[in-house]
Structures are given as C-alpha cells and as structure tokens.
N, C-alpha and C positions, 0 to 999 in steps of 0.2 A: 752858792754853797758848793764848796769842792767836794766832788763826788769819790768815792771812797773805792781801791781796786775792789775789783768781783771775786764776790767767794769763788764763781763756777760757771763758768759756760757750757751753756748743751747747745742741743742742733737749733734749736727754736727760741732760747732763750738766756739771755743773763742775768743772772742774779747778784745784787751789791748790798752789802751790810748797810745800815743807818744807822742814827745814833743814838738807838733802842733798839738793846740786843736780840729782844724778842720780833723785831718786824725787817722784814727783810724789802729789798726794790726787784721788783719784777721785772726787766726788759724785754719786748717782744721782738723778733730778728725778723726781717723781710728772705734770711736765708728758707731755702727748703730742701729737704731730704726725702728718700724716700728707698725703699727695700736696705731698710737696716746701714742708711749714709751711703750704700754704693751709689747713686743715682744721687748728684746735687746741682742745685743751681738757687733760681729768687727768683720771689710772685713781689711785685711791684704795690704796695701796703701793706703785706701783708700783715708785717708786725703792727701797725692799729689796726684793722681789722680782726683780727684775733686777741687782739686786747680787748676793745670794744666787746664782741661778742661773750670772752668770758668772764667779762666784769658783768653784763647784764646777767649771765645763768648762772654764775657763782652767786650773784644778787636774789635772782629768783629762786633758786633752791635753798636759800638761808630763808628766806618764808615759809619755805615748805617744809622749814626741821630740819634739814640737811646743811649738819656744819661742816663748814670750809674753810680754808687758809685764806681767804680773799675781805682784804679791809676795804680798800678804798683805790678806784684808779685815780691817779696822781698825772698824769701826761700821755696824748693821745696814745702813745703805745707800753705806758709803763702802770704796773698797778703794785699797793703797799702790799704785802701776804705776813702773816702770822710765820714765824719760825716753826720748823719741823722736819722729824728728820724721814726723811723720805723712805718707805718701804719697798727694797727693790723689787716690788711686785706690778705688771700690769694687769687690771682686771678687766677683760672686755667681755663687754652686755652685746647678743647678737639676737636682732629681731627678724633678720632675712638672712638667708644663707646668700655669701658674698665672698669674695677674696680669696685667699688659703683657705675657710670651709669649703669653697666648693673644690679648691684644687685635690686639697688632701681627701676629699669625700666622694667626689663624684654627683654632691648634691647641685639641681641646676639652681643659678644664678639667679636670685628675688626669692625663694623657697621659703614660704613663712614660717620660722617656729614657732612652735608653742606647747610648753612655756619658755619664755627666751633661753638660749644658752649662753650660760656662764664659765668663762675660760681664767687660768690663770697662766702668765706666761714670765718667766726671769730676765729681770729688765736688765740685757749684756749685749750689747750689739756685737761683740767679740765671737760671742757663742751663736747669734742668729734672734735672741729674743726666743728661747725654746718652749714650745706648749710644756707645763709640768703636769704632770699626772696628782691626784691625792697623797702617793706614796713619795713620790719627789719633792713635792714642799716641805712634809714632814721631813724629809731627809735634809732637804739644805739648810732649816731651819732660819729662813729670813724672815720668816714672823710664825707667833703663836699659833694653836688650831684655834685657840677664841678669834683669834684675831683676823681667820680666814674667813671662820661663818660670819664674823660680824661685817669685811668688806663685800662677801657675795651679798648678804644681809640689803647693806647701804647701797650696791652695784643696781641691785632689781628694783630698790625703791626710787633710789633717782631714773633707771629707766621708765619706771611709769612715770614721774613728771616731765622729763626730757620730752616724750612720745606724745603727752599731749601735747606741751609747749611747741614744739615743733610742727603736729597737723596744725596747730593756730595760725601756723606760719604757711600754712601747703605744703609742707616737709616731711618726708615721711624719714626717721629715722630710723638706719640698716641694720647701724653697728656702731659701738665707739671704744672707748679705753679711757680707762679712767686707773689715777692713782693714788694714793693714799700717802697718807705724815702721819706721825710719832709727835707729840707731843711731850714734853716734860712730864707733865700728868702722867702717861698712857692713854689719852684721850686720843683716838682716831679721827684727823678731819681728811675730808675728799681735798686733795693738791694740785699740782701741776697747772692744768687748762684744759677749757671744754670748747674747743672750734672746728672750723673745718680741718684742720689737723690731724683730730684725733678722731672724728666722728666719720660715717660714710652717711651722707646725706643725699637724697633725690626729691627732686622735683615732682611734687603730686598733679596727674594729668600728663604730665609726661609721656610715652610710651615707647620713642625712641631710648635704647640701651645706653646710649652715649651723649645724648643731649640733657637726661634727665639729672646728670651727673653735676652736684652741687660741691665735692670736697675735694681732696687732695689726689683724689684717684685722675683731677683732670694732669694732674703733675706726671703720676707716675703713669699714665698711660696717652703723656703726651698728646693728647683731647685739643687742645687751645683752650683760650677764655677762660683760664683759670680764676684771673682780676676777679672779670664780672662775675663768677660764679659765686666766691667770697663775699664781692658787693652786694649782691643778691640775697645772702644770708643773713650779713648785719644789715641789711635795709630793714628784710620782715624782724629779724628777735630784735631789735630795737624798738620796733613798732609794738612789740608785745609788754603788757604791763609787765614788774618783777613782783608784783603781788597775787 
C-alpha cells in the first residue's frame, strides 16, 4: 500500500492520513531534542521503543476510563490514533520537584509534592514553551475554561494510575506532560505519547542522582546509556498487564 505524504512532522514524530479520515498513522522518529530543539541528535530505537511503551499505557488507561487517541499499534514503531485537533496546551502532572521547578524555585531536586502540581504551558518552541498563568490562558484563549478544569481534571487522574503503574514497574514517577485533542464532538481525549519523552522517570532503590536517571534527562544532561535506560522501561510496562 502507497503510503500517503504526512499531514506533519514534529520533533518525535510523523503523522500520515489513511484512508479513513477520522484515523490518522502515527510514526515514531529515533530523532531526539531537547531544551526547546536547541540540543539535537538520536537514541538508537527509540522510535519502537516509545511506540511500544505508549501503545501499552494508552492501552492501560483506556481501562481505567481514560479516553485516548490511541486505536491500535500497526508496526513496531507506528501506531493508528483517532483524528484530533490538537490543543496547543502542555499539561504537566509534577510529583517531585525536578527540572525548571527546581531552577525557577530554589526547591531541592526529588522534593515531594503534595498534592501533585499542575502546570500549564503554550506549546511554541518559538516563544520557549512559556508557563501560563490563570489569567494568560483566559487571555489567549486556546481552549475554554471548561475545558482547562476538565484537562487538569483528566492530568491528576491519569497521574494516579500512571504512579501506580509505574511503582509496579520500580519506577517512581517525577513528572510528565501530557496533551490533549479536540474532537468533532467537543469530546476531549488525552493525545500525543506517554514515554520516556515526556515523562521524568527514576529508578526505585536507586540513590545515586544520576544513575537512577530512566528518561530523556540522560539526553539532555549527556548521562550515557540512554538506549538501556529506555530498554529498561519498556522491558518493566510491558511486563505489566493493561488491565
């Protein structure tokens, strides 16, 4: 079957029409980025690897009530997704102060919150990806206010199944981002992928700072053993049921 040009290429992934307008092809890229594309290069599988892993959690959260864009993976690094128009919003679920919380706060680095914090940020690499405030989302008006409470809403229940899923795995889940889709309806489903990507993942038992390190921070802080950190992840959420 001749594969059809791509609506869209991003950093991590391309996407190709089918021949049902409502489902789209997923391709995952072995490219990697990181601080906003300044910082690129390639983690060697990655793109099945991070297919694999969000085909299982997109799977296991559709058990748990939490609708998603994700039908069916089709080839080790491609998966079908439901059409949708993407909300230029990132929402990231923070369960340990990490990253830019600790830079911009002064909070030290593993800091447990509670109750998690909820951020929204404007997905423009142009502009930095800027944290919005309350009054700034209202003001750019790239989605509803229903439509905020209802992502923070869906952000903090997938963090609690995420958080188990993951101790099941020894993983203790930092931080992630997650995005949302538009539907025809107005129906909100959770979009994009849930991997080492987007997630800050560590090794439970761990105690070294920098070995315990499972996700993309081995990229952007130049760590090594990125591979096997990735392999390491889909080895365990593989092993874990999706029910």
């Amino acid at each position: 079957m001749t594969q059809l040009p791509p609506l869209y290429e991003g950093k991590a992934k391309i996407i190709y029409p089918t021949a049902d307008p409502d489902i789209l092809l997923a391709e995952f890229k072995d490219e990697a980025t990181a601080f906003n594309a300044q910082k690129r290069g390639s983690i060697q599988n990655k793109g099945v690897m991070n297919c694999a892993i969000a085909s299982h959690l997109f799977q296991y959260l559709a058990t748990q009530g939490i609708p998603n864009h994700f039908i069916a993976q089709v080839a080790p690094n491609k998966m079908h997704i439901r059409r949708v128009e993407i909300i230029p919003l990132e929402v990231v679920v923070r369960n340990r102060a990490a990253g830019s919380l600790c830079r911009q706060t002064g909070l030290p680095l593993g800091r447990e919150l509670n109750p998690p914090l909820v951020e929204f940020y404007l997905k423009n690499d142009h502009l930095g990806d800027p944290l919005l405030t309350p009054d700034r989302l209202r003001l750019l008006q790239v989605a509803t206010e229903e439509e905020v409470v209802q992502m923070r809403q869906i952000a903090l229940v997938v963090n609690g199944h995420l958080s188990h899923f993951f101790a099941q795995c020894g993983i203790t889940l930092v931080d992630f981002k997650l995005e949302f889709g538009r539907r025809p309806t107005g129906e909100i489903l959770l979009a994009d992928e849930i991997s080492p990507d987007s997630c800050r993942l560590w090794h439970q038992g761990e105690e070294d700072p920098q070995k315990r390190i499972l996700d993309k921070d081995r990229f952007r802080q130049d760590l090594g053993g990125i591979e096997d950190a990735y392999a390491l992840v889909m080895q365990r959420v593989l092993a874990q049921s999706v029910s």
